[in-house]
Each structure stands twice: as structure tokens, then as C-alpha cells.
Backbone bond lengths (Angstrom), bond angles and torsions (degrees), N, CA, C in turn:
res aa  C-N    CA-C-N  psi(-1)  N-CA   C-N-CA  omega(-1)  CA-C   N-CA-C  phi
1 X - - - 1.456 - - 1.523 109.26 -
2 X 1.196 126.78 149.80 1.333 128.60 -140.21 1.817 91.22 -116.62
3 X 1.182 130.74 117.01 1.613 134.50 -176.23 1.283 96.35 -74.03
4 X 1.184 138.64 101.84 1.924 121.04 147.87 1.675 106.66 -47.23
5 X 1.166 94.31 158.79 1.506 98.59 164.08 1.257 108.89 -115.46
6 X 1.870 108.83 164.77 0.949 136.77 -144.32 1.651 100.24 -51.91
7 X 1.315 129.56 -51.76 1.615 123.19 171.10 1.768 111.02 -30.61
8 X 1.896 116.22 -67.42 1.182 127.42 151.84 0.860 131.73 26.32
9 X 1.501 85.52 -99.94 1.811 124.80 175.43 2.190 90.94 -42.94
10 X 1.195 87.47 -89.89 1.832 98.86 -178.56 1.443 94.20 -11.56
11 X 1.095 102.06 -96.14 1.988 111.07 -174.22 1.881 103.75 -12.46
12 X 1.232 97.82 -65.42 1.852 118.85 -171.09 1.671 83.97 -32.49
13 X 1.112 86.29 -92.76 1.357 101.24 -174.69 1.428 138.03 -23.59
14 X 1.690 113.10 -31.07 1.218 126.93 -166.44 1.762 92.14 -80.51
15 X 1.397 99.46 -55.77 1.511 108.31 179.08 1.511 116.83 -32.94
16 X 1.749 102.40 -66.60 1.295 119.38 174.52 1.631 117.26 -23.27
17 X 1.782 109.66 -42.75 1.877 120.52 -160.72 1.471 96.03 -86.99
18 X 1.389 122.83 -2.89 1.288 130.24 171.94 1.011 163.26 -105.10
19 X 1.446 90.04 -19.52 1.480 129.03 173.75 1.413 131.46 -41.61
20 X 1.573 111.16 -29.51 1.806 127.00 174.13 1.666 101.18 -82.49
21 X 1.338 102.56 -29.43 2.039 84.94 -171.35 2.223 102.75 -110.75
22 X 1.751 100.35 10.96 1.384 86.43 167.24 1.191 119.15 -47.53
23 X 1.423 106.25 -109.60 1.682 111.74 179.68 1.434 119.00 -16.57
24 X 1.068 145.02 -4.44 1.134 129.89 160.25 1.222 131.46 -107.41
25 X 1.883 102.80 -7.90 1.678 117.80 -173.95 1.784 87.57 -88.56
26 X 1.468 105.43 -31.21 1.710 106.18 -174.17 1.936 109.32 -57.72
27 X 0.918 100.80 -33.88 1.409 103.97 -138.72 1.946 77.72 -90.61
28 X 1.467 121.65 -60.07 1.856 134.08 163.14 1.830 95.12 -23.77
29 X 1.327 109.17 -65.90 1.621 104.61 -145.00 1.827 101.90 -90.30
30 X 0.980 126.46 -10.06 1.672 137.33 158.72 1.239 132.45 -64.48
31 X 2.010 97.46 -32.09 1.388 120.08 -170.56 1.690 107.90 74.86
32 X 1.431 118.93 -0.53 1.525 104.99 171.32 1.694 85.04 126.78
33 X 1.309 109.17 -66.20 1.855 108.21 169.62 1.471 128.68 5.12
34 X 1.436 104.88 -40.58 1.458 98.46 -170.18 1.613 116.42 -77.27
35 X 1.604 103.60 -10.86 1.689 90.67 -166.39 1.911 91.07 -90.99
36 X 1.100 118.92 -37.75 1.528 98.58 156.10 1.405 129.45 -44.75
37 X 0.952 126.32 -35.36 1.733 132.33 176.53 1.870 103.56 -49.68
38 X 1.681 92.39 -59.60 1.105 125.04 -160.59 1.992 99.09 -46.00
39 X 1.347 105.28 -75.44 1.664 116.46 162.07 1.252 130.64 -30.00
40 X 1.281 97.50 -54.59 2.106 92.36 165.82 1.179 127.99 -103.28
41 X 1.407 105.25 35.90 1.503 140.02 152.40 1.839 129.67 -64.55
42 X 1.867 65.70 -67.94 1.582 112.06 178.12 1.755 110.63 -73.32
43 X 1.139 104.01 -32.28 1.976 112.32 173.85 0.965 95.92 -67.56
44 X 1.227 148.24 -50.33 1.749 148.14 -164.16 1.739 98.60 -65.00
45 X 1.021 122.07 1.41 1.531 115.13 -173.98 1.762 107.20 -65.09
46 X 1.786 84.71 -64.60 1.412 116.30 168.50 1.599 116.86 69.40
47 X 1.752 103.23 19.07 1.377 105.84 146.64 1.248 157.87 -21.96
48 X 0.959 161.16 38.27 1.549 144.97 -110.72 1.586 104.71 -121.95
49 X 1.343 140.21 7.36 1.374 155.90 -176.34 1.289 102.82 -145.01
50 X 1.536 104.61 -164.54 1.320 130.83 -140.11 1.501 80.41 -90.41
51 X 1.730 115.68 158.95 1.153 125.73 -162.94 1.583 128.24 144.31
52 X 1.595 105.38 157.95 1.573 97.62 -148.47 1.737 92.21 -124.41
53 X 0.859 123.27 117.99 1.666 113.06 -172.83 1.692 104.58 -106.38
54 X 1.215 130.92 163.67 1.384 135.31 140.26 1.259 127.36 -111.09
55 X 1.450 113.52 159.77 1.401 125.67 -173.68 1.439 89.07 -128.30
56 X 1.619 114.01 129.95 1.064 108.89 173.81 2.022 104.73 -113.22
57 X 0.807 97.19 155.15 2.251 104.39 175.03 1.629 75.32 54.78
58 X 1.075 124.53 76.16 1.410 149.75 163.95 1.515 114.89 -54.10
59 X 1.777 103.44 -44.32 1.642 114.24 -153.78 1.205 130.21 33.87
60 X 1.423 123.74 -98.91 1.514 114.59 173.36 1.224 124.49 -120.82
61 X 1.636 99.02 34.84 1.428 111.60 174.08 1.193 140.71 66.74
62 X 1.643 88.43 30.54 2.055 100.21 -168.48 2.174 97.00 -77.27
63 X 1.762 111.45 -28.81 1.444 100.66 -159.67 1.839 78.66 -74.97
64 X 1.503 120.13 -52.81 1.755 105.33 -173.87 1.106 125.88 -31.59
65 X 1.185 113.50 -43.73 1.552 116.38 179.68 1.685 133.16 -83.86
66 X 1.426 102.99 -17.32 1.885 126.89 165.79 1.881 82.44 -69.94
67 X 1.109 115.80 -78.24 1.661 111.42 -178.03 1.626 114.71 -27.33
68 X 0.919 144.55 -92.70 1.128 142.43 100.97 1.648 109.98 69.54
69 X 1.397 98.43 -78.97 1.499 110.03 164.73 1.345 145.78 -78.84
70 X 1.573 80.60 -30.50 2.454 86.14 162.36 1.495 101.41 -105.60
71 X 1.329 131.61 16.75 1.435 126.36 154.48 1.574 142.53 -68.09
72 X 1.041 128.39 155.21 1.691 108.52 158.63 1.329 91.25 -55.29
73 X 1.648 91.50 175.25 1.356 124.15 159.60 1.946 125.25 -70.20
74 X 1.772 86.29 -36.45 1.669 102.35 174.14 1.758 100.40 -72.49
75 X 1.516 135.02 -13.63 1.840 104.53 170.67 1.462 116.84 -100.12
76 X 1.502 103.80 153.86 1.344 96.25 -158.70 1.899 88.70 -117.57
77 X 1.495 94.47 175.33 1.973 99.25 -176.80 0.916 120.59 -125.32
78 X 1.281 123.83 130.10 1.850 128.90 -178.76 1.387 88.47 -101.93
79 X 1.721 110.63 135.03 1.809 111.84 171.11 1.488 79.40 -125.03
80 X 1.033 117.45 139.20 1.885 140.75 143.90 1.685 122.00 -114.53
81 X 1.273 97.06 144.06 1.597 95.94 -174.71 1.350 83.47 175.58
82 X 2.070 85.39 137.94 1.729 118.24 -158.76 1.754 94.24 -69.95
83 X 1.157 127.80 1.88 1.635 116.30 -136.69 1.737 94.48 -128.67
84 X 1.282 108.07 74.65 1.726 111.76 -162.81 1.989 109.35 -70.92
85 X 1.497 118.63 12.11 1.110 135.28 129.94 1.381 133.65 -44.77
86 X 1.177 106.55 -75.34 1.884 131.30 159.45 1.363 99.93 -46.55
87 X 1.573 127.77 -71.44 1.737 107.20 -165.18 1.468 112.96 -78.22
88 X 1.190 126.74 6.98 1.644 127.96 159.53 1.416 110.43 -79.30
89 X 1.392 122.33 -26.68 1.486 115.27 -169.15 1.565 98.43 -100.36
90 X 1.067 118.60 -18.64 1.779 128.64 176.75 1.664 94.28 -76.63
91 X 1.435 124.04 -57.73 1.310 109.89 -170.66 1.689 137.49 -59.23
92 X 1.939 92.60 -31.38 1.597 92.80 137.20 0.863 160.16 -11.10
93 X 1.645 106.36 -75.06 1.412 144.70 -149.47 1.958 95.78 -99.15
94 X 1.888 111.51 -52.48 1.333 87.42 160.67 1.701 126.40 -65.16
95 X 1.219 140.73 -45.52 1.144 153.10 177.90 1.670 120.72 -21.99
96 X 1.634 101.74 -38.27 1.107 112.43 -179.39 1.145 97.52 -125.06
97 X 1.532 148.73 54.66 1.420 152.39 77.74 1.545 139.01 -39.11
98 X 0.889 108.60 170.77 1.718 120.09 -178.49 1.759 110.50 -72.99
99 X 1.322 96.65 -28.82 1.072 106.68 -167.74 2.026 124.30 -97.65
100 X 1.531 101.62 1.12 1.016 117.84 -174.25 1.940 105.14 -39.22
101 X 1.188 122.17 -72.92 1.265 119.07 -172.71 1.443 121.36 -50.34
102 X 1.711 127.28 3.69 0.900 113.88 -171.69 1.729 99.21 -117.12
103 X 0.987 124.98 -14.42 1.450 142.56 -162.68 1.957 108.74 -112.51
104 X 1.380 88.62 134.12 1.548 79.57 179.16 1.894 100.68 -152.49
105 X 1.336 127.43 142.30 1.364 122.34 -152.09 1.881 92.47 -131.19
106 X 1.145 95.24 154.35 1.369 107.42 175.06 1.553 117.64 -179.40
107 X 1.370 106.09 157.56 1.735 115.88 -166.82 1.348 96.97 -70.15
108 X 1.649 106.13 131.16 1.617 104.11 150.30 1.686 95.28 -179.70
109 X 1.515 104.03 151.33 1.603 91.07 174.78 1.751 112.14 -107.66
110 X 1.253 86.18 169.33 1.526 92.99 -178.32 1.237 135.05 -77.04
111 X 1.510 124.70 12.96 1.379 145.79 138.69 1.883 111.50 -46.29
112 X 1.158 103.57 -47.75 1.119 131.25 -171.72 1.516 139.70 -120.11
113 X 1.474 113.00 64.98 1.487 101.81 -146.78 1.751 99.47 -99.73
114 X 1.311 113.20 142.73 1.912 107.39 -161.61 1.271 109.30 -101.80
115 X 1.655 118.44 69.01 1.150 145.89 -136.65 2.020 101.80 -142.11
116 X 0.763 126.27 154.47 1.530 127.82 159.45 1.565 100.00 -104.88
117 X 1.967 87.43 140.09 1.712 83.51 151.99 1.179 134.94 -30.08
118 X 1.477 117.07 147.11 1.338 119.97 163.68 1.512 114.89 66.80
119 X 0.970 136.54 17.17 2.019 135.86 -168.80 1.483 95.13 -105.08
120 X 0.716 131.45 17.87 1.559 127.23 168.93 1.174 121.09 -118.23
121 X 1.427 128.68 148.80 1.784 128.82 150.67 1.227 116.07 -103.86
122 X 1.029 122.10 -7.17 1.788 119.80 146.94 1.647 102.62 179.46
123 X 1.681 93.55 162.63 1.329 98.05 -176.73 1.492 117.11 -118.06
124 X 1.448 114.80 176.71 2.167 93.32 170.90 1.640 76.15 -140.80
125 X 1.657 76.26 175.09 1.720 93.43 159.74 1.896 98.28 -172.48
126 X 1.467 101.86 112.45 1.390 120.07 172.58 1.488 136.51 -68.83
127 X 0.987 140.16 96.78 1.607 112.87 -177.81 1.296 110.33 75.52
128 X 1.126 128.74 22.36 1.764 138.61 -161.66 1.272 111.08 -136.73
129 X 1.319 135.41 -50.62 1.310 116.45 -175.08 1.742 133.73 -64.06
130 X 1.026 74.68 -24.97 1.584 73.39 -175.26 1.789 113.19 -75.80
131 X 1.273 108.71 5.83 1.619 115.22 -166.21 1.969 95.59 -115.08
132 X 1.801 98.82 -6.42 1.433 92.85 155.70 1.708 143.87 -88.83
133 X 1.174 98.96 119.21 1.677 107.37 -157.28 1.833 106.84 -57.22
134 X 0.971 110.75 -23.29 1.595 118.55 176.94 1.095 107.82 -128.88
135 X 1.300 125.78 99.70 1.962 135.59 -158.25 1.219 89.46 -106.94
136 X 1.098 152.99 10.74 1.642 146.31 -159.76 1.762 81.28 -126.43
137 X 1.261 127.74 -53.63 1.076 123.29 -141.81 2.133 90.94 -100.95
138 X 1.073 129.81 -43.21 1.515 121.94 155.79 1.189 127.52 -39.58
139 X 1.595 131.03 -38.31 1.079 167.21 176.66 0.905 87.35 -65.58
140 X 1.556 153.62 -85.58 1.448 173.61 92.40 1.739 93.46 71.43
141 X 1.245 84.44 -74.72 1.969 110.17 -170.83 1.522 101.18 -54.36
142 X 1.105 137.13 -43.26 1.238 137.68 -160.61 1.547 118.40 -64.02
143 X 1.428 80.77 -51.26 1.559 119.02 163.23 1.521 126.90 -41.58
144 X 1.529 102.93 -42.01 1.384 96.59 -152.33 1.781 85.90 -91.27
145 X 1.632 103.33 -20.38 2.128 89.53 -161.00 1.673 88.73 -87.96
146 X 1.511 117.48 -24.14 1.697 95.01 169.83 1.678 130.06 -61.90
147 X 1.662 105.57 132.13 1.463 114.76 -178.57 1.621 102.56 -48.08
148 X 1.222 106.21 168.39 1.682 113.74 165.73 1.546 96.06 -76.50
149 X 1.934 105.31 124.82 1.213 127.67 177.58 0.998 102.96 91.52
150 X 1.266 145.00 2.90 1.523 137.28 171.70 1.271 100.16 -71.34
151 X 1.271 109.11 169.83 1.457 121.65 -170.83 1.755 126.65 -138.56
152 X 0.970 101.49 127.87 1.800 92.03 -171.68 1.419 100.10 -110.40
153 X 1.656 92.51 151.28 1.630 96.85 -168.80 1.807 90.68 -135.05
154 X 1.225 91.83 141.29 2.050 95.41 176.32 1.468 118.95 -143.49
155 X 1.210 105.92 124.20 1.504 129.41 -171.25 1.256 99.65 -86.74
156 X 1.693 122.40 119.08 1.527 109.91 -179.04 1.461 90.01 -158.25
157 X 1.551 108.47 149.48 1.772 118.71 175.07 1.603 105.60 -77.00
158 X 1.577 124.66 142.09 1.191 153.53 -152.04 1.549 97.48 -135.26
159 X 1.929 95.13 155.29 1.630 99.04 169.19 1.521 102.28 -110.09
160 X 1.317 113.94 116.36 1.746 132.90 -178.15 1.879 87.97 -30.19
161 X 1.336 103.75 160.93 1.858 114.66 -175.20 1.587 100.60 -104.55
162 X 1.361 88.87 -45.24 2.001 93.95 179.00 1.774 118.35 -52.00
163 X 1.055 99.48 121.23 1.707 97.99 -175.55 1.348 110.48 -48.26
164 X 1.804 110.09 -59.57 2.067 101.24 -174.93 1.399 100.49 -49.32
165 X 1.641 122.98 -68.42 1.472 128.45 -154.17 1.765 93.66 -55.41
166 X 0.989 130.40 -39.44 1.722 117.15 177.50 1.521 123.65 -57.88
167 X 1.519 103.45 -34.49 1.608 117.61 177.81 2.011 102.30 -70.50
168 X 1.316 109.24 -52.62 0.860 101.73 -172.39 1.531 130.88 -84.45
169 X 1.235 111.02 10.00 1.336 141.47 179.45 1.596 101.18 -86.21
170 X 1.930 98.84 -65.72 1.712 93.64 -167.14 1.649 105.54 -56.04
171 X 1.325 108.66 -44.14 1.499 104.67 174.17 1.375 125.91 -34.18
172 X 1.246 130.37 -32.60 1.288 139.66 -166.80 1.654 97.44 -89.84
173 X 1.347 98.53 -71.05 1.559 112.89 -179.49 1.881 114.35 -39.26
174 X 1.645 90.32 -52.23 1.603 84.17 -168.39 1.597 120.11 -91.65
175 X 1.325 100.67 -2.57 1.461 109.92 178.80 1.465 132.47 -106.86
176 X 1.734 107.53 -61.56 1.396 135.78 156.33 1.731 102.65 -44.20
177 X 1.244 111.45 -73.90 1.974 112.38 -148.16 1.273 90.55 -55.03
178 X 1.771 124.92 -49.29 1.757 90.51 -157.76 1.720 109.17 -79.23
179 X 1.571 125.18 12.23 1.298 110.69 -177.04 1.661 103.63 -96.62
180 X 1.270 97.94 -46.26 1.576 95.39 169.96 1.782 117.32 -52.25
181 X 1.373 116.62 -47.15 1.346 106.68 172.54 1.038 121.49 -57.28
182 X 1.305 124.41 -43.79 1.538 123.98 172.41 1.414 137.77 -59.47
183 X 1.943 100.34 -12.49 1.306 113.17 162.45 2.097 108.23 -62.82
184 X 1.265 110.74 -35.41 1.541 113.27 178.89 1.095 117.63 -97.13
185 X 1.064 136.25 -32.47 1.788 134.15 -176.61 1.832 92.32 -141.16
186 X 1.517 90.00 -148.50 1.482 128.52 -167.69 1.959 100.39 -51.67
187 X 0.985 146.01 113.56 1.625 122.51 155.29 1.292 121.74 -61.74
188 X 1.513 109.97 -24.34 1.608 114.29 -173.81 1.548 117.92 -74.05
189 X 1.687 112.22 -16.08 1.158 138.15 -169.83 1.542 97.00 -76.04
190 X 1.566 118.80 -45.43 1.671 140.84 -170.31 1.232 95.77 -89.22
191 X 0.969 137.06 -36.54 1.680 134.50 154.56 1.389 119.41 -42.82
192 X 0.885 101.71 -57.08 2.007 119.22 -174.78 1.963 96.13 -56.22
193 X 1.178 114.05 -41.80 1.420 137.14 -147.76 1.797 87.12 -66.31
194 X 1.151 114.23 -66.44 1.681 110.58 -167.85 1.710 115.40 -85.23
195 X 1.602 85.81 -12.64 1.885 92.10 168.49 1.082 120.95 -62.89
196 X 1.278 119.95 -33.17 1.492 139.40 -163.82 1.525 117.37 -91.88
197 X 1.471 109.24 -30.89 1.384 117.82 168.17 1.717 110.76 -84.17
198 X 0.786 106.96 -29.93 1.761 122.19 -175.71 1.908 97.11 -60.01
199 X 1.603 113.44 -42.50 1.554 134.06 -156.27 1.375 89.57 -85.31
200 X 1.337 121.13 -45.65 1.967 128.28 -158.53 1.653 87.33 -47.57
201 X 1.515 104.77 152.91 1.091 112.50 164.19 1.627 106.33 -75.24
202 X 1.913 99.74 173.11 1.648 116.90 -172.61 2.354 92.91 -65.67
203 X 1.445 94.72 176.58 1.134 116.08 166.58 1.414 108.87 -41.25
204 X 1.665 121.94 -68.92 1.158 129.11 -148.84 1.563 101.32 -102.79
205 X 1.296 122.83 -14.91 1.618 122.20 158.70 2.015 120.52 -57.64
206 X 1.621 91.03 -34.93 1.298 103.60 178.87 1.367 111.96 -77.15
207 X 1.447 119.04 -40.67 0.958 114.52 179.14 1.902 134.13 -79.62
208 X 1.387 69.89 -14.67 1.723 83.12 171.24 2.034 122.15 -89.66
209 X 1.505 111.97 -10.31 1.378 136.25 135.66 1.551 119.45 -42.22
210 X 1.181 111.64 -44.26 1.352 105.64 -162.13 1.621 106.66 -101.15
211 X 1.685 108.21 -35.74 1.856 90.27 149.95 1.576 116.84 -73.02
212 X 0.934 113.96 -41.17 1.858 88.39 167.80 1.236 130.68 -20.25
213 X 1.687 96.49 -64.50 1.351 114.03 179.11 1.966 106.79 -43.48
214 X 1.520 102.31 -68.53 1.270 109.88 176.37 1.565 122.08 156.97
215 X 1.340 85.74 6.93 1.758 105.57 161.36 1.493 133.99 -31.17
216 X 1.038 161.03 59.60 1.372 147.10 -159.59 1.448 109.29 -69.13
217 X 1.817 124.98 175.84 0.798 131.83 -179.15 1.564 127.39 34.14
218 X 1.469 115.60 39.23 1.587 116.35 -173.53 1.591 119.03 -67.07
219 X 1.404 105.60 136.85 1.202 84.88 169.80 1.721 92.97 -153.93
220 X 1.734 115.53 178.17 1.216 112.83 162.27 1.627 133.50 -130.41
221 X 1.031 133.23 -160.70 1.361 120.97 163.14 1.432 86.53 -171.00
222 X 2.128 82.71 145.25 1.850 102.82 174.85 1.252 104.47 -107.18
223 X 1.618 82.82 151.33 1.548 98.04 -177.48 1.595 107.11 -113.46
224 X 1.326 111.57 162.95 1.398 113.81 174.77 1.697 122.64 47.78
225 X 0.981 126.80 51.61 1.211 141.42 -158.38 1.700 118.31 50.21
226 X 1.671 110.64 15.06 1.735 109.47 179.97 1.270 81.69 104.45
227 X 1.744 153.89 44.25 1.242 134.11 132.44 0.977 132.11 -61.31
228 X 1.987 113.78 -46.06 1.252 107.07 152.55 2.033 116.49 -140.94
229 X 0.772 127.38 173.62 1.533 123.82 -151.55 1.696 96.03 -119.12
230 X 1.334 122.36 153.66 1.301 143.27 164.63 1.770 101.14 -95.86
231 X 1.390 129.75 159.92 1.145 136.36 178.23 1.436 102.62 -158.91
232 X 1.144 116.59 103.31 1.553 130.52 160.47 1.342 136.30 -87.63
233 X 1.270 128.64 140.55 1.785 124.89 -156.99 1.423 89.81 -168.00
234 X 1.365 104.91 156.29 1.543 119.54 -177.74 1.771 106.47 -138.67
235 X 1.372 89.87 145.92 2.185 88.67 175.80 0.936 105.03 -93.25
């Protein structure tokens, strides 16, 4: 069993105090945006046969179930996520979908994914990486259960390039989100939220991580004027 450390744990946890008013603080503080993000995320898979994908920091299973929906019927979905809050309220939420028999969720973090080499044809991870405390070593993991040529795709928030849209962004981000969140849950939780994107490395720092790791062909694309970025890599 894989120890987070003490940062981790914190994160785990923060998630955990949040978990009943996610999906709805997501969907309030995006303006609706994110489930578009979410889709041409999920298009970058580019599956078209039989096949087994993962979702890693899963939460409540909104990217499993976009998968799910531009898939055959023959691929099936592994969701993991450290936050056994989040995959109780995801297991729900698939259960009483269409898609229940194809999707299946369970605790584990992405340091550590309880997976064999190679069992994948590609993996994602949404809104998740940056809340991993060892990104070299998740990165690592992703890697090792994708087949040769699989492909990982990652949904993650960005700082806009345009000077106004950046000013008027942090404004929102660093001022607005944690008061409005704090009207529904935790503020410190909506605090954590733009700290963490503010900390993420640049475009090309990230991307130069992930050939390290051993990524080929990386590349990215912004979304929403650079709110948040796609990142593509192949094994």
C-alpha cells in the first residue's frame, strides 16, 4: 500500500471535506465550461476498437463516463482516485448510468497505480495532476500500465498568455472563486484551488517532464483562451 505523504494526506483529505458540493461547485465556478473541456479531452483518446482505458484522480467519474460516451461499447474503464470520498460518490453516479457495466472505480493513487505493465490503451487524468505530490513518479505510473503506443491525455488548469485575459482571470481566480466557494463548502479548499495552478509548472516545463519521463510525440493545446490546457504523449 502506497503511504502519501504528509502534503498527500492534506490534499486527500481536503478533497474528502468536499466531495458532496464538488460537482456542483465545478459546474457554478466554470460557468458550465468544464464539461466541454472535459470532451475534447476525451476526443484526444481516439480509440475506435476494442480497448481498456484508465482514468486516473477519477473523482466522481464525470472524465469515466465522457469516455464511456464517445467509446465503443467493446472499451471498458478503470477510474482510480486517492480520495475514497470522491470514488463512493462517482460509484453512485456511474451505477445509475447507462454505462454502469462498462466502468468500474476504485481507491488508489497515482504514485501507485495497482495495475500491470502495459494493460492499458491509453490513460487520462483531469484536474488531477497537479494535486500529485510526486509528478515525476505518477507520470512514471501512467507510463508504465500504458501498452506501447498508448497514449496519455491530461486535462489541467493553465495561466491565460494574453496580458488583459490573465489580469482578469487572476482576479476571478484569486479573489472571486474562494469567496463564492466558501459560500458552499470549505473556502480554504477554493484557496488551495488557484494556489496550485499558480505553483503548476509553465506549458513547456510540463511538457518537457513528461519526455523525461518517456513520453514521445508531446504536445499541447489551449483551451478557452489558456484557462486550461490538454497535454498529449505517447509510449
Amino acid at each position: 500500500m502506497y503511504a502519501l505523504s504528509e502534503k498527500g494526506e492534506r490534499i486527500r483529505a481536503m478533497f474528502g471535506s468536499i466531495a458532496p458540493r464538488y460537482d456542483l461547485l465545478n459546474r457554478l465556478l466554470s460557468l458550465g465550461i468544464d464539461r466541454r473541456w472535459r470532451r475534447f479531452a476525451v476526443g484526444k483518446i481516439g480509440l475506435s476498437g476494442a480497448g481498456r482505458v484508465l482514468d486516473v484522480a477519477t473523482g466522481t467519474g464525470d472524465v469515466a463516463l465522457e469516455i464511456a460516451a464517445q467509446t465503443p461499447a467493446s472499451v471498458s474503464i478503470v477510474g482510480v482516485d486517492f480520495c475514497p470520498e470522491m470514488v463512493n460518490l462517482g460509484r453512485v453516479k456511474v451505477e445509475g448510468s447507462r454505462y454502469a457495466g462498462r466502468i468500474t472505480l476504485q481507491v488508489a493513487p497515482c504514485e501507485e497505480i495497482p495495475f500491470d505493465e502495459q494493460s492499458f490503451d491509453a490513460a487520462t487524468i483531469s484536474f488531477g495532476i497537479r494535486n500529485v505530490v510526486d509528478r515525476f513518479k505518477g507520470l512514471s505510473e501512467m507510463r508504465r500500465v500504458l501498452r506501447d503506443g498508448g497514449k496519455i491525455v491530461i486535462l489541467e488548469f493553465s495561466t491565460p498568455t494574453a496580458p488583459l485575459f490573465r489580469s482578469l482571470y487572476h482576479f476571478y481566480f484569486l479573489k472571486m472563486l474562494p469567496v463564492i466557494g466558501g459560500l458552499f463548502s470549505r473556502q480554504s479548499a477554493y484557496r488551495y484551488l488557484p494556489d496550485s495552478v499558480l505553483e503548476f509548472p509553465s506549458r513547456e516545463s510540463f511538457k518537457a517532464m513528461m519526455t523525461e519521463v518517456g513520453f514521445k510525440d508531446v504536445q499541447h493545446f489551449d483551451l478557452t483562451g489558456g484557462i486550461a490546457t490538454v497535454y498529449l504523449g505517447t509510449r
